[in-house]
Structure formats: structure tokens, C-alpha cells
C-alpha positions in Angstrom: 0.0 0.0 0.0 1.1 3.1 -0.7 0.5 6.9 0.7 0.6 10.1 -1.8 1.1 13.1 -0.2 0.1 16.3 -1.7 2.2 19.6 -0.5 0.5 23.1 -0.9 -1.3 25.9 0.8 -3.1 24.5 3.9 -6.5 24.7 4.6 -7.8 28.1 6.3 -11.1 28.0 8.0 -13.5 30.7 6.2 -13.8 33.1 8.8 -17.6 34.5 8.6 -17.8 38.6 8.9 -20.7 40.6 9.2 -21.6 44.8 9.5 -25.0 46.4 10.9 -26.0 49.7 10.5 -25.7 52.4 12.7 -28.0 55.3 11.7 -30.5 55.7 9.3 -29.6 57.1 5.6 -32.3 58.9 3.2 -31.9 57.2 -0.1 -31.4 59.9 -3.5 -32.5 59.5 -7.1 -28.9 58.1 -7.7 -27.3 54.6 -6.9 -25.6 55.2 -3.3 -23.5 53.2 -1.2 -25.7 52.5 2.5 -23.3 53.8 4.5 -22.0 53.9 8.1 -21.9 50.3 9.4 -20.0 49.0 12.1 -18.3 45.8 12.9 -20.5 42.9 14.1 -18.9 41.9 17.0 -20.6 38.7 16.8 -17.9 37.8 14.0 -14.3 39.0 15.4 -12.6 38.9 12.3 -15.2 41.5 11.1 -13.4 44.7 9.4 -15.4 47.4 7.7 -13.7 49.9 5.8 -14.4 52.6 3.0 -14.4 56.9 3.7 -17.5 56.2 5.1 -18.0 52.9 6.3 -19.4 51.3 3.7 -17.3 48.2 2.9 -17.2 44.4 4.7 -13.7 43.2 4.1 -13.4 39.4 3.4 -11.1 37.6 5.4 -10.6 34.3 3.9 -11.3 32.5 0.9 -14.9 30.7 0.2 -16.3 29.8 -3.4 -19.4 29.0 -1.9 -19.8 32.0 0.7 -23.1 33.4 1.2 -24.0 36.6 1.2 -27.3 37.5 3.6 -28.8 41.3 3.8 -31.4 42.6 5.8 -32.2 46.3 4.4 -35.7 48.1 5.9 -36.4 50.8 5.0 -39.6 53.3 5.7 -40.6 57.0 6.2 -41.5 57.2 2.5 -44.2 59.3 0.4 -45.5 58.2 -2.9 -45.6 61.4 -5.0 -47.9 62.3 -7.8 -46.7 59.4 -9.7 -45.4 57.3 -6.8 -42.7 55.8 -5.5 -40.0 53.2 -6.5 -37.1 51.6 -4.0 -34.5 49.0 -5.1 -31.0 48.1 -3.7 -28.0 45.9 -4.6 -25.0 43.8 -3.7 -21.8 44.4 -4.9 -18.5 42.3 -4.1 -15.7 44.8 -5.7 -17.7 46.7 -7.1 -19.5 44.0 -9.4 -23.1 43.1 -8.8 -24.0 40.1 -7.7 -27.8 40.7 -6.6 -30.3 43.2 -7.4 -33.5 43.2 -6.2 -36.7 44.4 -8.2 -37.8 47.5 -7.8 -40.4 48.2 -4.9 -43.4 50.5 -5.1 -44.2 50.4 -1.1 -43.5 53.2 1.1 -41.9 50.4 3.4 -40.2 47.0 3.5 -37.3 45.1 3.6 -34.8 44.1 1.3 -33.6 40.5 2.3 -31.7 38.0 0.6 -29.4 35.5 0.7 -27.2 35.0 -2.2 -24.2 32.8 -2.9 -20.9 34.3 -4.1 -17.1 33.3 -4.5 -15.2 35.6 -2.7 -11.3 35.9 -1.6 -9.0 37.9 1.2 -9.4 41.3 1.0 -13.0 41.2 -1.3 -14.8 44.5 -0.4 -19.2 44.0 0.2 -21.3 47.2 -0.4 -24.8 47.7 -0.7 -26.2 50.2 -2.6 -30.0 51.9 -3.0 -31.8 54.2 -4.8 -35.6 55.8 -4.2 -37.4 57.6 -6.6 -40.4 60.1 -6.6 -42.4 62.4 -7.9 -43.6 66.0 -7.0 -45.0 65.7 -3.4 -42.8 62.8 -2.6 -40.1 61.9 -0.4 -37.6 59.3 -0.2 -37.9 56.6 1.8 -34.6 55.9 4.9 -32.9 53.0 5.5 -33.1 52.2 8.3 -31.0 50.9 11.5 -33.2 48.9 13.6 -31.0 46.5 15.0 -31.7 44.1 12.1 -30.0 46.2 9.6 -27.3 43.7 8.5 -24.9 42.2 6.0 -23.3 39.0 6.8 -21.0 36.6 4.7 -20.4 33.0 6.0 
């Protein structure tokens, strides 16, 4: 009998990270980055990073990672014509979910998508709201389930 062994990069552990939000943001008419999250301590090896906090750094290699967000959002009008809400994932800047647009006042966006990510990978989440005359843009917003987690 005989034994092979193969030599190359050991095995990491994927190390899961996740962000929540702190703060509510008022979406705009133009794609925008949800910003200020913070580390979820739940995960230690959590790092959020961007000039304004709007990035979850990958720590480890996983070509099946998923990627779970939990968006509300509220405190919308509907103007004359109504209302429309939609947000997406991005992993470097490349989509890898978008949901379909939304014509409620309030909700949440939630998914859980799957994704190949590496060390260093950057997550954002971007929205956009728009109106008519008499309307307003709904908030995300930060209720304590306002999260983005990759496992």
C-alpha cells in the first residue's frame, strides 16, 4: 500500500464577517452606497472599511460563501406618480444581486445570495428611491436588524 502526499497551501477556516447599521440614511435618485456600518462583534474577524464605512472586508477564501442582507427601509411618500425603492450587492464593485424595484412606502430588502469571494474582497450595498412631486424618499433604516453578513 502506498501513501501520496500532496504539498501546498493549507486549509484556512472561512472566517464568517458581518456589519450592521448604525443610523438611518435617506436614499437619492442616484445609486448610493448604505453607509456607516460597524463591525458585528458577533464575528471578530469582522473589518469594515471605506471613507465612510461602507465596505465588509473578506477575510478568507470561500467559493461557496453566502451573502445574507437585511435592508428596511420606511418613512417614505408616494408622490404624484409614486414611489419606487431598489437596492444591490456588490462584491468589488461587481453586482452580484439586485432586487426588483419596490413601489411600497416600506419593506425590507432580504436576501441570501451565494458568491465566490477571496481575502481582501470588499461587500457594499447600494440603494436608490425615486419620486415624484409631493414625494419623499424613503430611509434606510437601522433597527438592530440592519445587517450584511457573509459565511
Amino acid at each position: 500500500m502506498s501513501l501520496t502526499v500532496v504539498a501546498g497551501n493549507p486549509i484556512v477556516p472561512f472566517p464568517p464577517v458581518g456589519m450592521i447599521k448604525s443610523g438611518s440614511q435617506q436614499m437619492t435618485s442616484n445609486w448610493q452606497p448604505v453607509t456607516n456600518w460597524i463591525a458585528d462583534t458577533t464575528f471578530p474577524d469582522s473589518v469594515v472599511t471605506g471613507s465612510n464605512s461602507e465596505q465588509l472586508q473578506i477575510q478568507g477564501a470561500n467559493p461557496v460563501a453566502t451573502i445574507q442582507v437585511n435592508l428596511p427601509f420606511a418613512g417614505g411618500k408616494a408622490g404624484l406618480q409614486g414611489i419606487s425603492q431598489q437596492a444591490r450587492v456588490n462584491v468589488n464593485g461587481t453586482r452580484v444581486y439586485i432586487w426588483d424595484p419596490v413601489s411600497t412606502v416600506s419593506g425590507t430588502f432580504a436576501v441570501t445570495t451565494p458568491a465566490n469571494v477571496n481575502p481582501g474582497d470588499r461587500i457594499t450595498v447600494e440603494v436608490i428611491c425615486s419620486t415624484s412631486i409631493g414625494g419623499v424618499a424613503s430611509s434606510v433604516v437601522a433597527n438592530g436588524d440592519t445587517y450584511v453578513k457573509v459565511a
